[in-house]
C-alpha positions, 0 to 999 in steps of 0.5 A: 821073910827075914834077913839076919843082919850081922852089921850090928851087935847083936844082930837083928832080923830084918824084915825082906821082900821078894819081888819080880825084877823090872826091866827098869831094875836091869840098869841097876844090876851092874857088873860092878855090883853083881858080878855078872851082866844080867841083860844076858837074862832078859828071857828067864823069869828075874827076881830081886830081894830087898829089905822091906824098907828099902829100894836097894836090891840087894841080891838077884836071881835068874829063874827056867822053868821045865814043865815036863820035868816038874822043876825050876832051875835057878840059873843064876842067884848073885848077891850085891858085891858088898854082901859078899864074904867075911864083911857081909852086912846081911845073912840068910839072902842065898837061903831066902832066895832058893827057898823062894825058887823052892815056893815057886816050884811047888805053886807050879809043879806041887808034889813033884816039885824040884829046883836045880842048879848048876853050881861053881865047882867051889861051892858045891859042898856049900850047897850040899852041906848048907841047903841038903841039895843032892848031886844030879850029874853036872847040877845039884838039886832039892825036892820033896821033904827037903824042897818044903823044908827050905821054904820053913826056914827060909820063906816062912820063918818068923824070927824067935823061931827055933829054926833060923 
């Protein structure tokens, strides 16, 4: 998978990992840099995202699984404070992230397949608009054509792709 990154002109893929969190990359997870106090996650699957050459997580993602829903809930997804905003080094980490969640879900649940979240009331829209997720109540969700859609773009995209 590919990160875009913006800190250059013109901006260039790059090439990223998704890999699980170890209970030594907890320390990194700073609420300095990530906003949150992720040790509050110990019991939820944790994932990180890296550029490929590169041990510096750059963003996190706290993950439930609901067998008898057929669905993974993303409980948690944070980027690297300095990633965030107008001044972002790095774009596509978000979308790679739920594509990612999305990859998962279909390993585990196949067709029927769906990934939630319960999202800050602020970026409801964004998600909405940005990832095609549909309103469940308190939480948003993605599933069928839309769910393998976002691993295309997302996870299987390859850059000179119309899709970016």
């Amino acid at each position: 998978m590919y990160l875009l990154y913006i800190g250059v002109n013109p901006p260039a893929y790059v090439k990223a990992v998704i890999e699980p969190l170890t209970s030594s990359d907890l320390s990194k997870l700073t609420p300095r840099d990530f906003y949150f106090n992720w040790k509050d996650f110990e019991d939820t699957d944790l994932w990180k995202l890296r550029l490929q050459d590169s041990n510096e997580i750059l963003a996190a993602m706290s993950l439930t699984g609901f067998p008898s829903e057929s669905r993974i809930e993303i409980n948690l997804i944070a980027s690297r404070r300095n990633n965030v905003g107008p001044e972002k080094q790095y774009d596509r980490v978000a979308g790679c992230l739920i594509g990612w969640a999305c990859r998962l879900a279909v390993g585990k649940y196949g067709v029927d397949a769906c990934v939630s979240l319960t999202p800050k009331t602020q970026l409801i829209n964004y998600y909405k608009n940005k990832y095609s997720m549909l309103s469940a109540g308190t939480q948003l969700y993605v599933d069928g054509p839309t769910l393998y859609q976002l691993i295309q773009t997302y996870i299987d995209h390859e850059p000179g792709e119309d899709n970016p």
